[in-house]
BAPADREN-994497 format. One record per residue: residue number from 1; chain; y, x, z of N, C-alpha, C, O in turn. Coordinates in nm, 2 decimals. Example, Ala and Ser with C-alpha at 12.3 -4.5 7.8 and 13.67 -1.06 7.14 Angstrom:
     i   ch     n.c2     n.c1     n.c3    ca.c2    ca.c1    ca.c3     c.c2     c.c1     c.c3     o.c2     o.c1     o.c3
     1    A    -0.57     1.32     0.78    -0.45     1.23     0.78    -0.33     1.32     0.78    -0.33     1.42     0.85
     2    A    -0.22     1.28     0.71    -0.11     1.37     0.71     0.00     1.29     0.79     0.11     1.34     0.80
//
This chain:
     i   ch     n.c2     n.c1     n.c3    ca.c2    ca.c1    ca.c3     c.c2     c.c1     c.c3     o.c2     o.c1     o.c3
     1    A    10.67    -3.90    21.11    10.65    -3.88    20.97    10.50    -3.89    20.94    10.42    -3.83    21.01
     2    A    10.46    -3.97    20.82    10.31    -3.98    20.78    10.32    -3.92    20.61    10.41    -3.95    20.53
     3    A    10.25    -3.86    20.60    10.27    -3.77    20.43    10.12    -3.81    20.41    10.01    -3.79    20.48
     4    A    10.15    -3.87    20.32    10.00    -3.93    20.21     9.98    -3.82    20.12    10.06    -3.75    20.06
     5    A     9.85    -3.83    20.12     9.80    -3.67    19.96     9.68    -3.76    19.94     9.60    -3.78    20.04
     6    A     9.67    -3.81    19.81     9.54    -3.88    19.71     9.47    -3.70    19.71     9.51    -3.59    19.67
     7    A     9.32    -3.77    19.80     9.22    -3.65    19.76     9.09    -3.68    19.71     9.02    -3.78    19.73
     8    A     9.06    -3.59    19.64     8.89    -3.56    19.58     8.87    -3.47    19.57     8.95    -3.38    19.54
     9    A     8.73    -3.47    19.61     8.63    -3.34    19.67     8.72    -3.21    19.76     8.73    -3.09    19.75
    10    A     8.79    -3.38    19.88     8.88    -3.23    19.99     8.98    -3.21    19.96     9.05    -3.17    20.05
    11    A     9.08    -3.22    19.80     9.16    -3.16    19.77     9.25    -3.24    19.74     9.22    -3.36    19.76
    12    A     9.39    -3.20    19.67     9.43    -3.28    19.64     9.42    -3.37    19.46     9.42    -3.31    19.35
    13    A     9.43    -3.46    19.47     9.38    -3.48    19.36     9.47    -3.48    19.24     9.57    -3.55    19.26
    14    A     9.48    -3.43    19.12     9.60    -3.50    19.07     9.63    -3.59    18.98     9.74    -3.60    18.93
    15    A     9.54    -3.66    18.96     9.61    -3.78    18.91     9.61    -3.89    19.00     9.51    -3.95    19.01
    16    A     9.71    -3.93    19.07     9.73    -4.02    19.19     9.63    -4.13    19.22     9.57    -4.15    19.33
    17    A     9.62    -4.21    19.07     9.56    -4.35    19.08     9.42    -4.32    19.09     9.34    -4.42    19.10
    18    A     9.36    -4.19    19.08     9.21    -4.20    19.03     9.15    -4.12    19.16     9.05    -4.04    19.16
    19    A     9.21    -4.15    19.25     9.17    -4.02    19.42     9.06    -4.13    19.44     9.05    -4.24    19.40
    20    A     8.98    -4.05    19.53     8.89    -4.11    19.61     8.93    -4.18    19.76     8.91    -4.30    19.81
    21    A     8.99    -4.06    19.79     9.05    -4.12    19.92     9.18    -4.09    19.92     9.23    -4.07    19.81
    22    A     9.28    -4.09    20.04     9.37    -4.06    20.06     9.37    -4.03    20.26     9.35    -4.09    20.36
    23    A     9.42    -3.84    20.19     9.44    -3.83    20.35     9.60    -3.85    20.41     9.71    -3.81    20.35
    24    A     9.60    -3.91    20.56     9.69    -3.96    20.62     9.71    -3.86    20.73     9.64    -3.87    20.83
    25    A     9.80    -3.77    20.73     9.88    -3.69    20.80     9.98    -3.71    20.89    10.10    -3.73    20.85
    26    A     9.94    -3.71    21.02    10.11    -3.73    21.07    10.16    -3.62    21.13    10.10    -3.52    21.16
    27    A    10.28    -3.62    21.15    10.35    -3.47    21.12    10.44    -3.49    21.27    10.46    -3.61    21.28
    28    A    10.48    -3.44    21.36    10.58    -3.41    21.44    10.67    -3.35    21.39    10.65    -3.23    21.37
    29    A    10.80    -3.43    21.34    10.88    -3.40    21.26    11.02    -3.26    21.37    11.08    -3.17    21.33
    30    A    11.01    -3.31    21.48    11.09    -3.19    21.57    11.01    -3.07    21.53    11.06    -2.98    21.46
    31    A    10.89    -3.08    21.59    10.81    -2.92    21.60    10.75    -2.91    21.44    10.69    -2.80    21.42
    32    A    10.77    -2.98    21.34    10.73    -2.95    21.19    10.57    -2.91    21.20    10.53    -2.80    21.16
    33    A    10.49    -2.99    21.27    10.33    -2.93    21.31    10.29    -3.03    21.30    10.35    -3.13    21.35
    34    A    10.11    -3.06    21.23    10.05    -3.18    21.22     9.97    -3.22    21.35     9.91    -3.14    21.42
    35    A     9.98    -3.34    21.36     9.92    -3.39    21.50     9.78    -3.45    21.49     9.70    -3.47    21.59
    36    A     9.76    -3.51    21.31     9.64    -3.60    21.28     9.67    -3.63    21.22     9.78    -3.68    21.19
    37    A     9.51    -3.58    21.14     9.48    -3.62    20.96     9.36    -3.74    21.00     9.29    -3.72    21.10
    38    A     9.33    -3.87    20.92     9.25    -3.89    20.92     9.28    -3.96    20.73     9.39    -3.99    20.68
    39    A     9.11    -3.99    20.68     9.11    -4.00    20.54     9.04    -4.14    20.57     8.95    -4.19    20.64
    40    A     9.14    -4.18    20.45     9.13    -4.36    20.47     9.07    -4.41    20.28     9.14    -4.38    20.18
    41    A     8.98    -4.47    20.29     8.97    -4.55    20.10     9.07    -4.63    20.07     9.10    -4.72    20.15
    42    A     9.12    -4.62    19.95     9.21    -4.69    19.91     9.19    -4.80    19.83     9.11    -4.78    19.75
    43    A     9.25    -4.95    19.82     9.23    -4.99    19.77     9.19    -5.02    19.60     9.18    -4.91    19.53
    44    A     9.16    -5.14    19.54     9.12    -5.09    19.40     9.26    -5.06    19.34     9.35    -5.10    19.40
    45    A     9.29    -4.99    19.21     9.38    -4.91    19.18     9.43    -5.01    19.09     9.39    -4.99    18.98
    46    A     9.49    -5.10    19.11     9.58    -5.19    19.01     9.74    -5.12    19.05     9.78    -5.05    19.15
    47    A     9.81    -5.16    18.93     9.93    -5.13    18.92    10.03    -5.27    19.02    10.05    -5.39    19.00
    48    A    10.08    -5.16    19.15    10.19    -5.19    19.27    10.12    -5.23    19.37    10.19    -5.28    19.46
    49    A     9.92    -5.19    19.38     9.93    -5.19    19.53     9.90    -5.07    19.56     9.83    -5.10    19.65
    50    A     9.91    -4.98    19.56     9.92    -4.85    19.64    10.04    -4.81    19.69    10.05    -4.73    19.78
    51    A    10.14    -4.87    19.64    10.28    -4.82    19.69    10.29    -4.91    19.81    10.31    -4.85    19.92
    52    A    10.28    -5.05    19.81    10.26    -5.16    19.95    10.15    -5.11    20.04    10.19    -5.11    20.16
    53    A    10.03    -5.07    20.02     9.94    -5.02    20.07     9.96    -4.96    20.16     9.90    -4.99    20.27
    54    A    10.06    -4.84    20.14    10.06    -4.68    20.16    10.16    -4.70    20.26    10.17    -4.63    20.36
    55    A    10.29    -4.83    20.24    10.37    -4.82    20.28    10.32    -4.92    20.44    10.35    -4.88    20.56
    56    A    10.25    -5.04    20.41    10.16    -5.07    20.53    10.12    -4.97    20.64    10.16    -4.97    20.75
    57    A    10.01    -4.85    20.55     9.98    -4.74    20.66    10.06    -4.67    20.72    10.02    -4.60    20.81
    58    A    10.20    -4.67    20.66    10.34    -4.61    20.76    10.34    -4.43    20.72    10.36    -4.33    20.79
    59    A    10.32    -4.46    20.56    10.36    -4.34    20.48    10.51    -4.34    20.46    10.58    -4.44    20.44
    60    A    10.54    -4.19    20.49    10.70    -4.17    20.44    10.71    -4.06    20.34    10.83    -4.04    20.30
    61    A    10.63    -4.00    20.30    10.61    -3.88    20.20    10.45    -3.92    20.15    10.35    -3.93    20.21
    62    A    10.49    -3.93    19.97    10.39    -3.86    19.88    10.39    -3.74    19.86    10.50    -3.69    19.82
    63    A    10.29    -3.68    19.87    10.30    -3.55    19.84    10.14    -3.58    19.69    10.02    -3.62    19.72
    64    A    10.19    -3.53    19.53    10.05    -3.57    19.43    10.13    -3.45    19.33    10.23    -3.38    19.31
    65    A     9.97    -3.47    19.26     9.98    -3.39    19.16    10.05    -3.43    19.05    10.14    -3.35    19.02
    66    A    10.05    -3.53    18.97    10.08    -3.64    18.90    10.10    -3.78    18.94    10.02    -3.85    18.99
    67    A    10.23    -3.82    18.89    10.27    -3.98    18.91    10.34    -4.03    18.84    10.45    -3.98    18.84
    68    A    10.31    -4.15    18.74    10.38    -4.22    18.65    10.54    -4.20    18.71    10.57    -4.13    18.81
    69    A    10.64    -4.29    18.63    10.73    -4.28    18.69    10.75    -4.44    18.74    10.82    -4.48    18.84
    70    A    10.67    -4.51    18.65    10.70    -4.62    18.71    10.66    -4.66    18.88    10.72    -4.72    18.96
    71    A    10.54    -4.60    18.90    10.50    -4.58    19.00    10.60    -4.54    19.13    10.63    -4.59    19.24
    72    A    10.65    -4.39    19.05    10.71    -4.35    19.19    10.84    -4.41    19.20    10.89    -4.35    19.29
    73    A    10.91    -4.48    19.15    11.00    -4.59    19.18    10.95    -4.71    19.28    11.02    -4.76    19.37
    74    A    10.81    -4.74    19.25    10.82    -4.85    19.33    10.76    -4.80    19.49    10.75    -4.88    19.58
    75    A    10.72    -4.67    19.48    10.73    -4.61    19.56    10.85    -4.58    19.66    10.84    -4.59    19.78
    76    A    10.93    -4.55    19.62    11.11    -4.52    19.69    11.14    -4.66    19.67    11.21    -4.70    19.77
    77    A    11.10    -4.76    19.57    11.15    -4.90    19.66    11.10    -4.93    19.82    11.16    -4.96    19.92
    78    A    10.99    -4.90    19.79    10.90    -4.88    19.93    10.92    -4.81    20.03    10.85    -4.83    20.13
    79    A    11.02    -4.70    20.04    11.10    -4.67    20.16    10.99    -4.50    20.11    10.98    -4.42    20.20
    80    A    10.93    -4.45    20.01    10.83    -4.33    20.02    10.88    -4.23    19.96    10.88    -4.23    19.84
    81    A    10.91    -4.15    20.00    10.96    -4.01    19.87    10.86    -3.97    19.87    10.76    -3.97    19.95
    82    A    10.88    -3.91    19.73    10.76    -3.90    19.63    10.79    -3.74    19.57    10.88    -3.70    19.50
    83    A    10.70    -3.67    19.62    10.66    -3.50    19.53    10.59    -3.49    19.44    10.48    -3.45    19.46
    84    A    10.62    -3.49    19.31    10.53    -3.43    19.22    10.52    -3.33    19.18    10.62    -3.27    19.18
    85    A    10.40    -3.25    19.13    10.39    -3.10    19.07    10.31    -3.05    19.19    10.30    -2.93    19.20
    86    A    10.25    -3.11    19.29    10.18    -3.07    19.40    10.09    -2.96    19.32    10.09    -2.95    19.20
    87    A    10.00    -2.86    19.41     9.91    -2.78    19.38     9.74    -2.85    19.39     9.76    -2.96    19.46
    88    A     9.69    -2.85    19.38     9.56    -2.88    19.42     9.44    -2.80    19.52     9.34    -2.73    19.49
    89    A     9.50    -2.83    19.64     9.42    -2.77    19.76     9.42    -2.87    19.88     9.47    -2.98    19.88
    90    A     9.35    -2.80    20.00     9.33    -2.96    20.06     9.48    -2.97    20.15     9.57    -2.88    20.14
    91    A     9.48    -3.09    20.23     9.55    -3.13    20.26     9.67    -3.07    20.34     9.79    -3.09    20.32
    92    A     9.60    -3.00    20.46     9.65    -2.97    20.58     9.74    -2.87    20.54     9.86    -2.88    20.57
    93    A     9.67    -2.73    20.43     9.73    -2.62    20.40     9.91    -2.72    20.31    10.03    -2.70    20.33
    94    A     9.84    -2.81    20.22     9.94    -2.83    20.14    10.08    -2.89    20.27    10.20    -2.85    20.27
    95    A    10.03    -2.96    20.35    10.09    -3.07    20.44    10.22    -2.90    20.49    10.35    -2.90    20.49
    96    A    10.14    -2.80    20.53    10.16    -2.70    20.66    10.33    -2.67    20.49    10.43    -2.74    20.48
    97    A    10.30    -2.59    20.42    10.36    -2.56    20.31    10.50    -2.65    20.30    10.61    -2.61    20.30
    98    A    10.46    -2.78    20.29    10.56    -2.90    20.26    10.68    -2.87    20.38    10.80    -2.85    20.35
    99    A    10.63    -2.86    20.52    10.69    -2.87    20.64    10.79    -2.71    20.67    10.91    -2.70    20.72
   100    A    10.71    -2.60    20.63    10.80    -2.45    20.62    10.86    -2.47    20.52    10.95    -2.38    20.51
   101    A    10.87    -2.56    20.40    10.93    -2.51    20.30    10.87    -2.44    20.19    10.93    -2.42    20.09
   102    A    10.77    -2.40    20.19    10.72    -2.32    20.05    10.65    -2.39    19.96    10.60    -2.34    19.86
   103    A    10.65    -2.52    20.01    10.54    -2.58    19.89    10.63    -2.55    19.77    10.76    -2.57    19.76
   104    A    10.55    -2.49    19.67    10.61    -2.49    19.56    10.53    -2.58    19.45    10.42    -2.55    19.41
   105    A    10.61    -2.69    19.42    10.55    -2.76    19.31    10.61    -2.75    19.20    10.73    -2.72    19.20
   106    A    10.52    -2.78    19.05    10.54    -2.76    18.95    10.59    -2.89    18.86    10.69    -2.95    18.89
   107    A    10.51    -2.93    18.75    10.55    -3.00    18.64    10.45    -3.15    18.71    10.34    -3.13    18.76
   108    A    10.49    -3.23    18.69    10.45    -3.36    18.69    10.31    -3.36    18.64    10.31    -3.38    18.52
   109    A    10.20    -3.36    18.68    10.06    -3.38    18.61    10.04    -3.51    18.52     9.95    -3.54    18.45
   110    A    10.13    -3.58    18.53    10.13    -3.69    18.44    10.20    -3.71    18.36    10.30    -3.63    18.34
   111    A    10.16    -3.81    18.27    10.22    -3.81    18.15    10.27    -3.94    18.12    10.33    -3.95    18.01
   112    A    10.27    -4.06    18.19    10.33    -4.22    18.16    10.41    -4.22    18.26    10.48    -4.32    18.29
//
């Protein structure tokens, strides 16, 4: 499993399209424990390549603060389930949260 989180300044960011980078997590899905993060720039932010992008780098989990909806459809066309209502903290803690179960996310930070 690879869980994508759009971050700025370390955290996560919440509005998807406007992150600096994007850290890339991979998870040992048996033992639910991260094995490697490394943070990659993302391309320029036009509407439908971050979902191809993401799905290139062999993301299977969005985990964001905010995401159109148009977006996160073409995301799950893209084989990616998509979390919205993330918190804004850095990656690893959020990543660790996702994997026990307690991420608790809230309201969609977006608004389109």
């Amino acid at each position: 499993m690879k869980i994508a989180i759009p971050v700025v300044d370390g955290q996560l960011c919440l509005h998807f399209g406007h992150c600096a980078h994007f850290a890339l997590v991979d998870v040992d899905e048996a033992a639910r424990k991260i094995t490697a993060t490394k943070l990659v720039d993302p391309p320029a932010h036009e509407p439908g390549v971050l979902p191809k992008w993401l799905h290139e780098q062999g993301a299977t989990v969005i985990l964001a603060g905010g995401m159109g909806t148009r977006a996160q459809d073409l995301f799950k066309q893209n084989g990616i389930a998509v979390v919205v209502g993330c918190p804004s903290i850095a990656p690893e803690p959020l990543v660790a949260a996702y994997l026990s179960g307690s991420l608790v996310s809230g309201d969609n930070a977006c608004d389109h």
